[in-house]
DRENDO-1510 file (C-alpha; in Angstrom, 1 decimal, always signed):
<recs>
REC; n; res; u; v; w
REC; 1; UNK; +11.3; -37.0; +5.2 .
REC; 2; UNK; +7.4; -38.2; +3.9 .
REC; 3; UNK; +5.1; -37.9; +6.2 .
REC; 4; UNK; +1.8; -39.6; +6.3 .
REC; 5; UNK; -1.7; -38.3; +7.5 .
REC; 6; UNK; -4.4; -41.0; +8.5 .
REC; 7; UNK; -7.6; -39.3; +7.3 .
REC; 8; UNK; -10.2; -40.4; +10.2 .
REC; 9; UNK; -13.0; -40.3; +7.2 .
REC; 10; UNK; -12.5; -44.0; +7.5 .
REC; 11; UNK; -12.1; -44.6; +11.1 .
REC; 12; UNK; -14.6; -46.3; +13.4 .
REC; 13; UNK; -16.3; -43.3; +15.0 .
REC; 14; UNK; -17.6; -45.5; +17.5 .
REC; 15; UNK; -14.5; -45.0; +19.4 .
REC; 16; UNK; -13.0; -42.4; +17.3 .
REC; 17; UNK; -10.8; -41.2; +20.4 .
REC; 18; UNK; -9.1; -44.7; +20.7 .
REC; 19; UNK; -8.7; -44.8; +17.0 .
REC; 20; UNK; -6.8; -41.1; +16.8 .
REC; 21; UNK; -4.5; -42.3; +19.7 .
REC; 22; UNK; -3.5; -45.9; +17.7 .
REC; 23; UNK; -2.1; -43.9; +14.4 .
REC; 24; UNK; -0.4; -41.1; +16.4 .
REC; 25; UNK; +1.1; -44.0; +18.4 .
REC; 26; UNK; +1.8; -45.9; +15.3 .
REC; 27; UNK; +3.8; -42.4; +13.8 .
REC; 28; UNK; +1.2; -40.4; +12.2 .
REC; 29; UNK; +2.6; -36.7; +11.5 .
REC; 30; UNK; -0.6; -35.3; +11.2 .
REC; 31; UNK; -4.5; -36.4; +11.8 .
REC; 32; UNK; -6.1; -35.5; +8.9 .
REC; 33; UNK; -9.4; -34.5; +9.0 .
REC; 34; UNK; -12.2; -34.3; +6.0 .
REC; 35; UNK; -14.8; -31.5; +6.5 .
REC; 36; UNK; -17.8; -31.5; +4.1 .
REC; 37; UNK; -21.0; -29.3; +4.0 .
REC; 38; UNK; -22.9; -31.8; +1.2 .
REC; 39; UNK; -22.6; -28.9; -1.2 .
REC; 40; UNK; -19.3; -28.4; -2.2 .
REC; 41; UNK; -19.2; -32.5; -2.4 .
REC; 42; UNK; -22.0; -34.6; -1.9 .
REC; 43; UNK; -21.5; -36.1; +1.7 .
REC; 44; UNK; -21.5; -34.3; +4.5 .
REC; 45; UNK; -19.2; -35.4; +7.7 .
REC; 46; UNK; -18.1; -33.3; +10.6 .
REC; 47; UNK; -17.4; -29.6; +12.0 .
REC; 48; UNK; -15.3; -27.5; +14.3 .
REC; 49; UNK; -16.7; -29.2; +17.6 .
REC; 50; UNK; -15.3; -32.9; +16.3 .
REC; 51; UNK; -11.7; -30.8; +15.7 .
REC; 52; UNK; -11.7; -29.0; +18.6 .
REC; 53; UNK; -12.4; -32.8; +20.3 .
REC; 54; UNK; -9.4; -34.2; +18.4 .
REC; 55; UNK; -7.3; -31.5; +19.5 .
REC; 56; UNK; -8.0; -32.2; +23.0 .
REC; 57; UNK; -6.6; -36.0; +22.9 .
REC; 58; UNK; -3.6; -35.5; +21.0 .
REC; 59; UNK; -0.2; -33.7; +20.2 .
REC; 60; UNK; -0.3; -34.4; +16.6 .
REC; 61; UNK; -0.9; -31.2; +14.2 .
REC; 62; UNK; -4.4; -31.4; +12.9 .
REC; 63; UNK; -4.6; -31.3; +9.0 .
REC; 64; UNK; -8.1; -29.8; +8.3 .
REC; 65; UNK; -9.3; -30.4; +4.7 .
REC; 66; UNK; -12.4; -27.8; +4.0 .
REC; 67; UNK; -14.5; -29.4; +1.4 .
REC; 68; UNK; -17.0; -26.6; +1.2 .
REC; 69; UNK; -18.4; -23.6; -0.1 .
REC; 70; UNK; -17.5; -20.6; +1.5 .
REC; 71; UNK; -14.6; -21.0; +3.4 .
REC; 72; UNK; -14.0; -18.1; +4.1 .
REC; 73; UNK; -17.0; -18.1; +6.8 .
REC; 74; UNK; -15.9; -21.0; +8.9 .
REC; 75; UNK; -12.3; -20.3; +9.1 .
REC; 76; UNK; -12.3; -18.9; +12.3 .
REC; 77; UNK; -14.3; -21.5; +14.0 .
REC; 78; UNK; -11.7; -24.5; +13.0 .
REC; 79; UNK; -8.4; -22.1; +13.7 .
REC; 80; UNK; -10.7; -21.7; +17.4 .
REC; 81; UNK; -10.9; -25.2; +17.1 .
REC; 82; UNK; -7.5; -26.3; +17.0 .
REC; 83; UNK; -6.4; -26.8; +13.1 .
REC; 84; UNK; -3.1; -26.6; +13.0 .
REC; 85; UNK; -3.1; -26.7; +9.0 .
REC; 86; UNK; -6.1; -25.0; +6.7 .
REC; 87; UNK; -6.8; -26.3; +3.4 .
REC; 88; UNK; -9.2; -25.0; +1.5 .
REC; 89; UNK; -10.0; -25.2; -2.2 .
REC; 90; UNK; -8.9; -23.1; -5.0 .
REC; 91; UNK; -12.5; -24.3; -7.2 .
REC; 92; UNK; -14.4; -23.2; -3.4 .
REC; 93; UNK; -13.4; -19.4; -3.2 .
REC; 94; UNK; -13.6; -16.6; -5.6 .
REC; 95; UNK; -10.9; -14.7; -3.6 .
REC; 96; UNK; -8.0; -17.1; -2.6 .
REC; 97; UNK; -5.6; -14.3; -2.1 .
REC; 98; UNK; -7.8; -13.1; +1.1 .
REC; 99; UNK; -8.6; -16.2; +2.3 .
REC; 100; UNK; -5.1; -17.8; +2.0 .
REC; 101; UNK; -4.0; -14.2; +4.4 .
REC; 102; UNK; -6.7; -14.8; +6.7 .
REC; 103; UNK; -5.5; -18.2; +7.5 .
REC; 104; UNK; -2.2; -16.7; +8.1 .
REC; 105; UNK; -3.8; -13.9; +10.7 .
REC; 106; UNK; -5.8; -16.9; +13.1 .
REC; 107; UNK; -2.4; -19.0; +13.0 .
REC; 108; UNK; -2.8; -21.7; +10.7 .
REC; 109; UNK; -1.0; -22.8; +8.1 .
REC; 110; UNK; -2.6; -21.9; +4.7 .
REC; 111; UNK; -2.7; -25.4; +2.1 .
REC; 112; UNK; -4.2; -24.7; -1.7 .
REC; 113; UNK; -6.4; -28.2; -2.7 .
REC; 114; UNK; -7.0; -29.1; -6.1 .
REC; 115; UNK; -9.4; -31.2; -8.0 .
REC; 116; UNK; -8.4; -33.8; -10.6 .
REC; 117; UNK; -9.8; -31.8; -13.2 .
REC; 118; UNK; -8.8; -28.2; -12.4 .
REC; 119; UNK; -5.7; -27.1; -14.4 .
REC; 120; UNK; -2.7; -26.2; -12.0 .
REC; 121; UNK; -2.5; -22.8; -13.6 .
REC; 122; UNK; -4.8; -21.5; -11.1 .
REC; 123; UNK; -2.4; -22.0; -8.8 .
REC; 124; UNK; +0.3; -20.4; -9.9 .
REC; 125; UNK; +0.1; -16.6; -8.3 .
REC; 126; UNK; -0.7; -18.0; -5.1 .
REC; 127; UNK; +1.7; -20.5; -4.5 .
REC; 128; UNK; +4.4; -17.6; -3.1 .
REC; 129; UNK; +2.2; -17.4; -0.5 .
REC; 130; UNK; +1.2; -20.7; +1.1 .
REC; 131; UNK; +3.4; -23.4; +2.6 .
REC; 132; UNK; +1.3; -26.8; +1.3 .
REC; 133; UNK; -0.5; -27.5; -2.0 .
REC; 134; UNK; -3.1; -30.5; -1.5 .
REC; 135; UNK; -3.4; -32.4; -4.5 .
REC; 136; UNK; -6.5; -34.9; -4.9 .
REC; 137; UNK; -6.1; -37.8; -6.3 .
REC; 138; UNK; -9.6; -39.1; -6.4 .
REC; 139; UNK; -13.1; -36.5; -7.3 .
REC; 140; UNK; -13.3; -35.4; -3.4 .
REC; 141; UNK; -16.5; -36.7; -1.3 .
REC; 142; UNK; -16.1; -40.1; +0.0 .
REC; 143; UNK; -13.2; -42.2; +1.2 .
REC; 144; UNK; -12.6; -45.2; -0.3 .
REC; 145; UNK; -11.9; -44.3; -4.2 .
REC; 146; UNK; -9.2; -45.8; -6.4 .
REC; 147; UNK; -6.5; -43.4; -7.0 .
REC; 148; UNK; -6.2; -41.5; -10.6 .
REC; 149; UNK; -3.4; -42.5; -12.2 .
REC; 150; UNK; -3.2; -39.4; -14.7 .
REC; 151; UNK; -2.8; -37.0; -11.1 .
REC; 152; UNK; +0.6; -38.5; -10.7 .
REC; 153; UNK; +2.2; -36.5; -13.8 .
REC; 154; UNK; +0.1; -33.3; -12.1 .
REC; 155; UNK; +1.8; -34.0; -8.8 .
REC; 156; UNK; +5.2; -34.3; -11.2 .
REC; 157; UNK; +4.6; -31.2; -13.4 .
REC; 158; UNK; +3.7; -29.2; -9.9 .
REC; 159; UNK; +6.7; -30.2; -8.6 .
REC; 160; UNK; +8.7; -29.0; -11.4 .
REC; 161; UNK; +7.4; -25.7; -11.6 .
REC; 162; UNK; +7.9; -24.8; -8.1 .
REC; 163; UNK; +11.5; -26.3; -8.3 .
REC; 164; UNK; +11.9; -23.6; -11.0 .
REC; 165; UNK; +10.3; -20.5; -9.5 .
REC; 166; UNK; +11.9; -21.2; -5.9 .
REC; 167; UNK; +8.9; -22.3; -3.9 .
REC; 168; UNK; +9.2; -24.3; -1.0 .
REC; 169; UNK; +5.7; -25.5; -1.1 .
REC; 170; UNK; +5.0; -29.2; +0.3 .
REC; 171; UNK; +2.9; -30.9; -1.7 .
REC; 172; UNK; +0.4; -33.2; -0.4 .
REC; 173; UNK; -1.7; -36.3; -1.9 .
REC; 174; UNK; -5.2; -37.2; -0.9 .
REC; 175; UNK; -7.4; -40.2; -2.3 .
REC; 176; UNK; -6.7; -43.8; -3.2 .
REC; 177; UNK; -2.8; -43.7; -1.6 .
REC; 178; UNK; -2.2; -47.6; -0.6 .
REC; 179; UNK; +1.7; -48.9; -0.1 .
REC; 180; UNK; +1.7; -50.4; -3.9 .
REC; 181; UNK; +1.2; -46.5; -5.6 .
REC; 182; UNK; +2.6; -44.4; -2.7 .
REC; 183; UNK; +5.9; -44.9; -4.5 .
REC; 184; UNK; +4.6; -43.5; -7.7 .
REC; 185; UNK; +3.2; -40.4; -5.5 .
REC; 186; UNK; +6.4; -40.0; -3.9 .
REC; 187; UNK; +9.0; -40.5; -7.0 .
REC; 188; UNK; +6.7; -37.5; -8.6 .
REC; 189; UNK; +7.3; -34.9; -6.0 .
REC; 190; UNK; +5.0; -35.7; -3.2 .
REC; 191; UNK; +5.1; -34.9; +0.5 .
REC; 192; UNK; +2.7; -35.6; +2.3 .
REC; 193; UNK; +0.3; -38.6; +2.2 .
REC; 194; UNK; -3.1; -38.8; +3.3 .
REC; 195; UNK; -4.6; -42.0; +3.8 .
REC; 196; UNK; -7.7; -43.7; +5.2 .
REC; 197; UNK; -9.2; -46.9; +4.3 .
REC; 198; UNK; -5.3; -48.0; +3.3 .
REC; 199; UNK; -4.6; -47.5; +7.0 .
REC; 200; UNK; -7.7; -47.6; +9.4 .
REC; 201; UNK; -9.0; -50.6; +7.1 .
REC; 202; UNK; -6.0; -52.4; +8.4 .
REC; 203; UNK; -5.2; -54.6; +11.4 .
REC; 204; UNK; -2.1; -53.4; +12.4 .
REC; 205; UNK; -1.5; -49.7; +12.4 .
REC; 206; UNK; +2.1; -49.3; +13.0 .
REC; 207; UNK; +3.1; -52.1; +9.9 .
REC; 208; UNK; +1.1; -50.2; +7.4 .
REC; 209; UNK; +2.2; -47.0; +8.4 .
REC; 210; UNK; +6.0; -48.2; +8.5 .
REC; 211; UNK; +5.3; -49.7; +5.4 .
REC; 212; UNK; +3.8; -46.6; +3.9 .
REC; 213; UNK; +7.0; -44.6; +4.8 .
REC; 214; UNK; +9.3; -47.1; +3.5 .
REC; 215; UNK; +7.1; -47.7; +0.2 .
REC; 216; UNK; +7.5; -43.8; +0.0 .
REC; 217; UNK; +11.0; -43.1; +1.0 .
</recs>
């Protein structure tokens, strides 16, 4: 079954609470959350006391997207916090392999993220050992972007290649996903959909979101 993952990046922090409750009511599978240290990418958004807040209104998993450098030194404080899933990304960490493990240890799930324009062979010796690969779709570092129409062969040549080797790796899409080009996401291989303005900009959570499924099943 697809799943989709309002990104609270385009929420109305105002009453953020209220806002996480409406797409988890609305059938959300995960809350997913942008983190963003204004080096890595150029804006800079929340930490581990915001997810640790999250966690405490709702049941859904948390989907924690580290967009920063050095990982590695914060993992700990958003596993503390309540992530349920850990992305980090492969461009972000010169030792993947460790960190990917030590995501295992705290009791996460480990997700690989990808830029548009990093090849997917970088991937390829760690995929055995993680459960999602997040895929961007747009250059990471504000919500808002048009999706990149060249990422849906990537999505479909990662597909392919773990179909070959045996991997059941979920793949996840992040960046410009609206219900006209989910279906081109989904027909390539994709998972998971994250989306933000395409849902929070919206009126009436529960019709896009059933619309998003359907546009993706």
């Amino acid at each position: 079954m697809k799943k989709i993952a309002p990104s609270i990046l385009s929420a109305d922090y105002s009453k953020l609470g209220e806002e996480i409750s409406a797409v988890a009511s609305a059938g959300a599978d995960y809350i997913h959350i942008d983190v963003m240290d204004g080096h890595f990418v150029q804006n800079i958004t929340i930490g581990p006391l915001i997810v640790k807040a999250v966690k405490g209104i709702t049941d859904t998993p948390l989907d924690v997207h580290l967009m920063i450098l050095n990982p590695d030194n914060y993992l700990q404080a958003f596993a503390d916090a309540g992530a349920d899933i850990i992305s980090v990304h492969i461009e972000a960490t010169a030792h993947i392999d460790r960190t990917v493990q030590r995501i295992k240890e705290l009791g996460a799930r480990p997700c690989i993220a990808i830029n548009p324009g990093t090849s997917l062979t970088l991937l390829y010796d760690i995929l055995p050992q993680v459960d999602m690969v997040l895929v961007m779709t747009v250059n990471p570092g504000f919500g808002g972007q048009s999706y990149i129409q060249s990422c849906t062969d990537k999505i479909r040549r990662l597909r392919d290649y773990c179909a070959k080797m045996g991997y059941p790796v979920e793949i996840e899409v992040d960046g410009g996903i609206t219900p006209d080009n989910i279906k081109d996401a989904s027909d390539a291989g994709a998972d998971i959909f994250v989306a933000g303005s395409a849902i929070f900009k919206q009126p009436d959570y529960n019709a896009v979101i059933s619309l998003l499924k359907q546009n993706a099943s």
